[in-house]
C-alpha positions in Angstrom: 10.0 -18.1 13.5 7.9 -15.4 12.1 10.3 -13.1 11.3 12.4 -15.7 9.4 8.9 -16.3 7.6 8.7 -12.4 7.1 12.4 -12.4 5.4 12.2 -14.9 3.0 9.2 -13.4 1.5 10.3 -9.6 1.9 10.3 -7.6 -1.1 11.3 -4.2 -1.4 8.3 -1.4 -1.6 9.3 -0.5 -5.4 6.3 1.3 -7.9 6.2 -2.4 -9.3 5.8 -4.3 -6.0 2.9 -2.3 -5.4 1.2 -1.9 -8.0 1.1 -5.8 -8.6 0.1 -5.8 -5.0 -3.0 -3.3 -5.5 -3.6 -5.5 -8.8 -3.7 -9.0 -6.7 -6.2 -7.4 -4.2 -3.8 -6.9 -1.4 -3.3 -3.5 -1.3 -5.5 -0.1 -2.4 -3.9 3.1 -4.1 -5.7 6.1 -2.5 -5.4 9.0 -5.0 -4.6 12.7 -4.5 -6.9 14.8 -2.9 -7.8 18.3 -0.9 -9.2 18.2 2.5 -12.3 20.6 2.9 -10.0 23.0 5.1 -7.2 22.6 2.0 -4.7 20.5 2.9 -3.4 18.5 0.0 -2.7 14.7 0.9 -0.6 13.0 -1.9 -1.6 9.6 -3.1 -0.5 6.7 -0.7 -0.8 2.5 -0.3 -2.6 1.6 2.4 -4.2 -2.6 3.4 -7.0 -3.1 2.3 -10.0 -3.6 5.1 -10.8 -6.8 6.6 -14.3 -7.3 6.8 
């Protein structure tokens, strides 16, 4: 049942998708950044935390 539930509401992961997503509250757009040791980690969509 739940994965019938999951594929009628499945939307592809396009630029647009998420951003309308982070917009709505669902989702949070972590920006570029260095690590202290200098490793560069490129922007990424994560959940946002339940609380």
């Amino acid at each position: 049942m739940m994965n019938m539930i999951q594929e009628k509401f499945w939307q592809p992961a396009t630029v647009e998708n998420l951003d309308k997503r982070v917009k709505s509250g669902d989702l949070i757009y972590v920006d570029d950044y260095t690590r202290a040791d200098g490793t560069k980690i490129n922007g990424y969509y994560r959940r946002k935390p339940i609380r």
